[in-house]
C-alpha positions as CSV (number, residue, x, y, z in Angstrom):
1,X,-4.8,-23.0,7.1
2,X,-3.5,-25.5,9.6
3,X,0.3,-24.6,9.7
4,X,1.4,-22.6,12.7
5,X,3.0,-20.3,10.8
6,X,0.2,-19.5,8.8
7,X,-2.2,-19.3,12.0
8,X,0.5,-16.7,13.5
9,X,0.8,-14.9,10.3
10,X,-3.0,-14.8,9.6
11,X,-3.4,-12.8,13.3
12,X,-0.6,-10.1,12.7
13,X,-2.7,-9.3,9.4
14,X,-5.5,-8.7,11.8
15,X,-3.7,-6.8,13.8
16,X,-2.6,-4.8,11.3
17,X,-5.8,-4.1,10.1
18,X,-6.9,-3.1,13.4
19,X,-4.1,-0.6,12.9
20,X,-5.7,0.9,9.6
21,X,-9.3,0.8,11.0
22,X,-8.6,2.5,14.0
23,X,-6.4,5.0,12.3
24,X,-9.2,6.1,9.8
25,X,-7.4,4.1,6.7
26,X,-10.5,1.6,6.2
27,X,-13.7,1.6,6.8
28,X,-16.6,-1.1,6.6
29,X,-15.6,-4.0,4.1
30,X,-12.6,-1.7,2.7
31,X,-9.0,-2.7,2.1
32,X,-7.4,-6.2,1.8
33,X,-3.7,-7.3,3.4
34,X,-1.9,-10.0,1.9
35,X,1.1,-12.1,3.3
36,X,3.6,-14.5,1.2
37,X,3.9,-17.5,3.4
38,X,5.9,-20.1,0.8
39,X,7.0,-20.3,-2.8
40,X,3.7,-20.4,-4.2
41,X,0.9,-19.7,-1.3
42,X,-0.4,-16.5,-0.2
43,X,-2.6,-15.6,2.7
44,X,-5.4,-12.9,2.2
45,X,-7.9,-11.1,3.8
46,X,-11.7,-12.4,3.4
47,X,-14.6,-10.8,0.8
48,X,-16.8,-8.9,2.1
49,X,-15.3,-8.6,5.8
50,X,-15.1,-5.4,8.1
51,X,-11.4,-5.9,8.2
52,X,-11.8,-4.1,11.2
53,X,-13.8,-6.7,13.2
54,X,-12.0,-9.8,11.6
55,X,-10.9,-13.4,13.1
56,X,-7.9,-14.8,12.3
57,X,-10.3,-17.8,10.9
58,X,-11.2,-16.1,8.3
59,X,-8.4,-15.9,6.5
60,X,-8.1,-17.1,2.7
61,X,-5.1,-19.1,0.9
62,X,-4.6,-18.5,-2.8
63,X,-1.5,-19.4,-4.8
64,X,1.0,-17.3,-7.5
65,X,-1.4,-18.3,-10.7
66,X,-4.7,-16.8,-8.7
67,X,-6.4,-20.7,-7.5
68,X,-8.2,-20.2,-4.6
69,X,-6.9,-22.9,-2.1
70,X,-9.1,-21.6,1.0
71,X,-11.7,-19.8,1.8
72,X,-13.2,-16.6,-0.2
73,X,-10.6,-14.4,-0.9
74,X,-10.6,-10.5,-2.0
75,X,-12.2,-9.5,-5.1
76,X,-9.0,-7.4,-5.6
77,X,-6.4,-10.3,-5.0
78,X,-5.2,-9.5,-9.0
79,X,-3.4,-6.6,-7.9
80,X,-1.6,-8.7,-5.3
81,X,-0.8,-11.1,-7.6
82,X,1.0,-8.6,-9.7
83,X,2.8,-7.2,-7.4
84,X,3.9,-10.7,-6.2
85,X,5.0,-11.7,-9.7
86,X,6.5,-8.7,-10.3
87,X,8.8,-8.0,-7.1
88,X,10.5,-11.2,-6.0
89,X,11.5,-9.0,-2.7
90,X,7.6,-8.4,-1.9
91,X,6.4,-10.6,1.0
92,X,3.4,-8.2,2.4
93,X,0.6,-6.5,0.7
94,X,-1.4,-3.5,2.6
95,X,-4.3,-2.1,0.6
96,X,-6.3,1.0,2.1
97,X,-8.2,3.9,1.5
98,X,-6.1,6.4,3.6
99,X,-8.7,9.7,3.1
100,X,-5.6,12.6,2.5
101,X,-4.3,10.8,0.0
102,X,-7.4,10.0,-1.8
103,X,-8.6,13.5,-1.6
104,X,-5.5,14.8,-3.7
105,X,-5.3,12.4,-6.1
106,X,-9.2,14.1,-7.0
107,X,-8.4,17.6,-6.5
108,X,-4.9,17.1,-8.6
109,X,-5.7,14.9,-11.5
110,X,-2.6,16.2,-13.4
111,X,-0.5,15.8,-10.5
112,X,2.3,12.8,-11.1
113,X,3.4,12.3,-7.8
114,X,2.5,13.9,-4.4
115,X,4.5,16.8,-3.7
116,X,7.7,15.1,-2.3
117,X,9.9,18.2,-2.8
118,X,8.1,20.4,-0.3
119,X,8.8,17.3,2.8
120,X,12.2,15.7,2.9
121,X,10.7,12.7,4.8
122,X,8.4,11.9,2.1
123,X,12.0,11.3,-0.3
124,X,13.9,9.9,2.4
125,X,11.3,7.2,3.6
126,X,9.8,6.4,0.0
127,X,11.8,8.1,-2.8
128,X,8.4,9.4,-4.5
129,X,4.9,8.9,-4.1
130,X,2.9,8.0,-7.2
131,X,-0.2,8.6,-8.5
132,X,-1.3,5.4,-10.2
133,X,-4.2,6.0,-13.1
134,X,-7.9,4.5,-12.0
135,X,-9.0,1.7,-12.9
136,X,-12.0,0.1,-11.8
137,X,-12.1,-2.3,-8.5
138,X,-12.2,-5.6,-8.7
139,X,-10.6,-6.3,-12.4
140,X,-7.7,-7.5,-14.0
141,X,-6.9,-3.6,-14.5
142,X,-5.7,-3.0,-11.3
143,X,-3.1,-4.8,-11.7
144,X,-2.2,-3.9,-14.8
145,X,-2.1,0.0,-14.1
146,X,0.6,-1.2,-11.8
147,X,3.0,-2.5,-14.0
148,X,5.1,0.5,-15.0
149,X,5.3,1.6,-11.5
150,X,6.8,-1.8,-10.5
151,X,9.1,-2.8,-8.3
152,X,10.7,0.8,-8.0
153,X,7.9,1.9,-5.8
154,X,6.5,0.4,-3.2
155,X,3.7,2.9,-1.9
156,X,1.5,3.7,-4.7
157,X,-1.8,6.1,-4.6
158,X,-4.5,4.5,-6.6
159,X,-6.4,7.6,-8.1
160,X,-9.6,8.1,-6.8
161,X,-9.8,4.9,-4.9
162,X,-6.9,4.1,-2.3
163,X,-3.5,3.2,-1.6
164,X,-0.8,0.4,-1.9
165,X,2.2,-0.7,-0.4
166,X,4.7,-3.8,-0.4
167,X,7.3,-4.4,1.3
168,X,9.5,-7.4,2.3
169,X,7.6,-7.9,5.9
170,X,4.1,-7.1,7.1
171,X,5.7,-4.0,9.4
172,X,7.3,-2.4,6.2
173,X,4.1,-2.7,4.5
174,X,2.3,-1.4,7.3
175,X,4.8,1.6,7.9
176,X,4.7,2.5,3.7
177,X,1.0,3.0,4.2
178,X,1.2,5.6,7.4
179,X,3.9,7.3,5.8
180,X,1.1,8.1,2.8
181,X,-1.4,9.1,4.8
182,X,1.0,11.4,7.0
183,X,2.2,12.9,4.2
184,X,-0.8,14.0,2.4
185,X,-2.3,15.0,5.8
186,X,1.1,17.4,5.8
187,X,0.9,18.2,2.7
188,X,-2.8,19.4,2.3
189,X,-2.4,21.4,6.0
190,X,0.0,23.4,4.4
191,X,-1.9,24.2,1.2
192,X,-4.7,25.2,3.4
193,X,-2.3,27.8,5.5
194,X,-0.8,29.3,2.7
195,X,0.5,27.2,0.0
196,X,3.2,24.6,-0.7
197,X,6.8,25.3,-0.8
198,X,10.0,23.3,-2.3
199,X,13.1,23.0,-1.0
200,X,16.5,24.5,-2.2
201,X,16.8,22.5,-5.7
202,X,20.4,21.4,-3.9
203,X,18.7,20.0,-1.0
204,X,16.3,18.1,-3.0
205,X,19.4,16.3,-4.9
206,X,21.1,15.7,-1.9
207,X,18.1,14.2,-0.3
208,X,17.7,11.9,-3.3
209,X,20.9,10.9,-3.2
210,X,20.6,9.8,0.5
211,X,17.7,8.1,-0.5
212,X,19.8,5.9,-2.8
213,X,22.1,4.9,0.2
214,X,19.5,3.7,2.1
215,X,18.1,1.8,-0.6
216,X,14.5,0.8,-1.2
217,X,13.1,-0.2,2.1
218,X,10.2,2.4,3.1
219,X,10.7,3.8,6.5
């Protein structure tokens, strides 16, 4: 990792994880961010690293057919590479474990989607929020549970595990995730005070059809 783009790049992904540890969406050795810095190279957060306390230098390289080119890369860097070979728009990966949203995808496991009909921001900045099915860390499964969801959404909650967004920069990425995590912490006040509510079934199609003019981008 000599490049200066890939030196410059590799400290905005610590920054951004920074961002998730001090906002309560990682913890310890949790989560892994991935850039897209050419054709066929991606660079990825370390193993076994409090993403939280990481140095630019530890950075790993690994290409589109999973080689590792640099360094010791995330034991989850399959469900990058899915994501990458699935959306030829997605430059950034964030992966966290954003507590809200985890907690509802336990405490609703017949729930499809969070409940975007009760929040217009939640249609208007993502078009839906997903529940993905498990699968266990780490294995060629994660990305695989991906597939059906993919490239129509870009933030994703892993059941029982975390979170994922892509987007076409590092900031979208970024944003995707707080938007989930804001969103469920919404979402689950209101259950508490008294219970969830949808909007007018005409404001909810008009919503999504404002979505569609402002495309896929999450805000």
């Amino acid at each position: 990792m000599t490049s200066l783009k890939s030196q410059r790049v590799a400290q905005q992904i610590v920054d951004i994880c920074e961002r998730l540890h001090n906002r309560n969406m990682l913890a310890g050795a949790d989560g892994n961010v991935s850039v897209r810095i050419s054709d066929d190279e991606i660079l990825i957060t370390p193993t076994g690293i409090a993403k939280g306390f990481m140095d630019a230098g530890q950075m790993a390289v690994i290409n589109l057919n999973g080689d590792i080119l640099d360094g010791k890369p995330s034991s989850e860097r399959l469900m990058h590479l899915e994501v990458y070979r699935t959306c030829p728009k997605a430059k950034a990966i964030v992966h966290a474990h954003p507590p809200t949203a985890i907690a509802w995808s336990i405490a609703h496991p017949t729930l499809k989607k969070l409940p975007s009909e009760c929040l217009s921001e939640v249609i208007l900045a993502t078009g839906d929020i997903p529940f993905v099915p498990y699968a266990r860390p780490g294995t060629e499964a994660m990305g695989d549970v991906l597939k059906s969801f993919l490239p129509h959404s870009r933030a994703l909650i892993l059941r029982s595990h975390g979170a994922i967004t892509w987007g076409e920069d590092l900031d979208e990425a970024y944003r995707g995730m707080e938007r989930i995590e804001h969103s469920s912490q919404i979402l689950a006040t209101a259950k508490q005070l008294g219970g969830l509510h949808s909007l007018p079934a005409e404001e909810i199609a008009y919503l999504y059809e404002l979505r569609k003019t402002i495309g896929d981008v999450l805000l």
